[in-house]
Structures are given as C-alpha cells and as structure tokens.
C-alpha positions in Angstrom: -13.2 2.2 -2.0 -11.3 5.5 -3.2 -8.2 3.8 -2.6 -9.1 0.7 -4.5 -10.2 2.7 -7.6 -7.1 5.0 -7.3 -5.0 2.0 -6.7 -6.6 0.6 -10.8 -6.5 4.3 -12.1 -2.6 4.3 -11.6 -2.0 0.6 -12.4 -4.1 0.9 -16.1 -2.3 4.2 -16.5 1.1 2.5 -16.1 0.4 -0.4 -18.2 -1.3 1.5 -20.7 1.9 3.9 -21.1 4.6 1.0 -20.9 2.8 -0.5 -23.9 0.5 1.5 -25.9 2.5 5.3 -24.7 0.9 7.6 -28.1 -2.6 6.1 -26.9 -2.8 7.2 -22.7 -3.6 11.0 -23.5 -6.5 10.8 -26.0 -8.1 7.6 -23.6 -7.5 10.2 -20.9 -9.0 13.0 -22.7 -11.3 10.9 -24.4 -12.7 9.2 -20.9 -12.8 12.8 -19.1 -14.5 14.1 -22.4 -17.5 11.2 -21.9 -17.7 12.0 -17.8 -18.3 15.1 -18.5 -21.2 14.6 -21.1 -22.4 11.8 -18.9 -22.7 14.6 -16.2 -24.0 16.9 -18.2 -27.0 14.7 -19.6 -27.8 13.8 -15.7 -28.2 17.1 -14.7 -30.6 17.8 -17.2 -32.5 15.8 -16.6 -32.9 16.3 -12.8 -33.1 19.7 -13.3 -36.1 18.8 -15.6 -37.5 16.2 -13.5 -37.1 18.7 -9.8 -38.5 21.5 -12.0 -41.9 19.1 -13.0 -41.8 17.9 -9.6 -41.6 21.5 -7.4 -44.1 22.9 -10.4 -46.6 19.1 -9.6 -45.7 20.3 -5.5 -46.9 24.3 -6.0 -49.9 23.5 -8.0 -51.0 20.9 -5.4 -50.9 17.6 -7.7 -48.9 16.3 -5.3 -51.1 16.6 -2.3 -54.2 14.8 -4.6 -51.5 12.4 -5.1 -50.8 11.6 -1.9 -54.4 12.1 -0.2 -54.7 8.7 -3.0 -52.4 6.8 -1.9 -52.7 8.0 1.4 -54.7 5.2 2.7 -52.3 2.9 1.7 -48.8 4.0 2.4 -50.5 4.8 6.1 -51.3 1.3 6.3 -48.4 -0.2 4.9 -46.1 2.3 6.5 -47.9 2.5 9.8 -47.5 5.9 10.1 -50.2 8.3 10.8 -48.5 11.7 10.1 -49.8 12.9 7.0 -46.8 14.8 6.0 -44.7 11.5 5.9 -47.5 10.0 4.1 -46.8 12.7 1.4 -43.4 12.5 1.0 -43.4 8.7 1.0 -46.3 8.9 -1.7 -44.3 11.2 -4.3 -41.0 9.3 -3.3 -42.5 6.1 -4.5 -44.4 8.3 -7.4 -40.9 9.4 -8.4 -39.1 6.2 -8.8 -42.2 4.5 -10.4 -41.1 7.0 -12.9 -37.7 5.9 -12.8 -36.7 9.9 -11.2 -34.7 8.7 -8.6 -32.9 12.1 -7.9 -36.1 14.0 -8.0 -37.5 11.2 -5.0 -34.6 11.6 -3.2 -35.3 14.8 -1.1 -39.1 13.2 -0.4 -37.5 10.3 1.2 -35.1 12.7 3.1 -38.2 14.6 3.9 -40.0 11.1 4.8 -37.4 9.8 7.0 -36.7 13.2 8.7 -41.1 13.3 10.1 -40.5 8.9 11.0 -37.6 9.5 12.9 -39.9 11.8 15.0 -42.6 9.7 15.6 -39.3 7.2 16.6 -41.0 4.8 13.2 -38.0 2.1 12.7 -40.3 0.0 10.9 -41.4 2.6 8.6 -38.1 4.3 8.2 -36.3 0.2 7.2 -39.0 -0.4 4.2 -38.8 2.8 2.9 -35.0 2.4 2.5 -35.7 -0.8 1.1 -38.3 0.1 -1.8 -36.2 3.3 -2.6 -32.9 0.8 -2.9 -35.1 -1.5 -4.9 -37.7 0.6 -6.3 -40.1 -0.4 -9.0 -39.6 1.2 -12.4 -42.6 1.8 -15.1 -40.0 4.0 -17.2 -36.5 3.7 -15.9 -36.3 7.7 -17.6 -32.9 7.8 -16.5 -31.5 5.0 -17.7 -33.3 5.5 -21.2 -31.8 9.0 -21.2 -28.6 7.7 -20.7 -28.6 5.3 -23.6 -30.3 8.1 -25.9 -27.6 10.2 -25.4 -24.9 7.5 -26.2 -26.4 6.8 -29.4 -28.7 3.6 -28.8 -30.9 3.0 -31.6 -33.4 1.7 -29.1 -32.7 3.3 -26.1 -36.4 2.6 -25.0 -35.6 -1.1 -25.0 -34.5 -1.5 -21.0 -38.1 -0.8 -20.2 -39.7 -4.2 -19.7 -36.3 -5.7 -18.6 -36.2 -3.1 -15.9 -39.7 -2.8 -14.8 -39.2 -7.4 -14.3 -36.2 -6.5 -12.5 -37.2 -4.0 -10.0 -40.5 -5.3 -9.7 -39.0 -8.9 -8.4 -36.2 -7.0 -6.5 -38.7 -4.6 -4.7 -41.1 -7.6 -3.7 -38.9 -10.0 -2.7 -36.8 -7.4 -0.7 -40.4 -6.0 1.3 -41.5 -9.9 1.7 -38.1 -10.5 3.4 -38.3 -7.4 5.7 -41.7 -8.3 6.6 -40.7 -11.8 7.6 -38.1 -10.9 9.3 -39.9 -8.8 11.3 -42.3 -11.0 12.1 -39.4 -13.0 13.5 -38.1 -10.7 15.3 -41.6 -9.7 17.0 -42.2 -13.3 17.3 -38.9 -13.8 19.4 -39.5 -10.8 21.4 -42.8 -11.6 22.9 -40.9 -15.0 23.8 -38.1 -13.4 25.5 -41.2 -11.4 27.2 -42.8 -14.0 28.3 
C-alpha cells in the first residue's frame, strides 16, 4: 500500500509541476498545513475521551457498567472471565459513543484475557463489532466536520447510526451462521 500511495504522491507532483509549476508549493504547504490540523483535532479529542474514560475506570463507573451488561456480553461472548467481560463492555460502550481510540486498548485488553481461555469464538465477534461498531454519536467524525467548518456538523448522526447499525448486524448474523456451519460440518466429519 506505501508503495502505491508513493507511487500517486510522485505522479500528481509531476503533473501538477509540468502544468500548474507556481501552484505545487502552496498545495504542498497547504495539504501538510490541513494534516497537521487534522492531527491535531484527533488528538484532542482522544486525549479527552482516554482522560473521561481512565477518570469513568478510577471512580468505578466502569465496573457498574460492565456488572450491567455483564450478563449479556457473557452470554453472547461465551466467556466467563469477568475481566474480559469488562473490557468487552466499555469497548462496546466506547464505540456506541463513536470513541473508537479510547475502545481500543479495552478490546486489546479483551482479546489479550480470550486468548487465555483459548476463546476463538469470542475473540472473531469482537473483531467484527469493533470493525463494524454501532454509533449513537459518531463524536469523531462530528469533531472532524466541526473543525472543518460544517455548518451542521451534527448532521452524520442518523446516517451513521443506519449505517453501523445494519453493518454491525448483518456482519454478527453472518459470523453466527457461519459458525453454525462450520459446527454443523464438524460433528459430520465426527461422526
């Protein structure tokens, strides 16, 4: 992939100064100028975002949390290690908020306690709901917009929350059914 985007890099830059040569540093300046604001913006708001979510952690929200949707994720998950169960719970409480980088280090967290208990199952939909995950407020991506000047940067909200919620679904019913499949096929080969 880096050679791919290098390989476009170098061919716009050479077009762009064959043809428009007084234009290729300010677009270059201009383009570094709006990657680094972009970057900028991000980190604020994950900093934000870990800080709420170490601050939820410490003052033990995220173990009420958890003990609620306990039931559940142990069910759904089948998993009965209650730290997993935790993580999993604020992952998914994370991206519901549309906080992906703040869900991240539960899921690594997550995986890290199913890979113990050897939990392939487990470990394969969590994957799936965090590549898919449902959005209430996709915060990120309404951050994003703000800071680019939309004048309704709230807007992506029920667009994104249709989205993710038919993405999520469809992605678990298709894991589920292929598993079924595949425990299906093994109790044949079994037999």
């Amino acid at each position: 992939m880096n050679v791919i985007f290098t390989i476009i890099t170098a061919l716009s830059a050479l077009i762009m100064c064959v043809f428009e040569p007084s234009a290729f540093l300010p677009a270059l300046l201009g383009g570094a100028r709006k990657g680094v604001e972009c970057c900028l913006t991000l980190f604020c708001i994950y900093a934000v975002w870990m800080g709420l979510s170490q601050v939820a952690e410490e003052s033990g929200l995220t173990k009420r949390v958890a003990a609620m949707l306990s039931p559940a994720c142990t069910r759904f998950f089948r998993t009965g290690d209650s730290e997993a169960v935790g993580a999993i719970s604020m992952n998914i409480s994370c991206n519901l908020l549309g906080i992906g980088g703040a869900a991240t280090p539960f899921a690594v967290k997550a995986i890290g306690r199913l890979e113990g208990e050897k939990n392939e199952y487990a470990q394969n939909l969590l994957f799936i709901i965090n590549a898919t995950s449902i959005q209430l407020i996709p915060t990120t991506v309404i951050a994003l917009r703000a800071a680019e000047g939309s004048a309704a940067a709230h807007d992506i909200t029920l667009p994104s929350l249709i989205a993710t919620a038919i993405s999520t679904g469809l992605a678990v019913a298709v894991y589920i059914f292929c598993e079924k499949i595949k425990h299906r096929r093994a109790k044949k080969c079994a037999m």
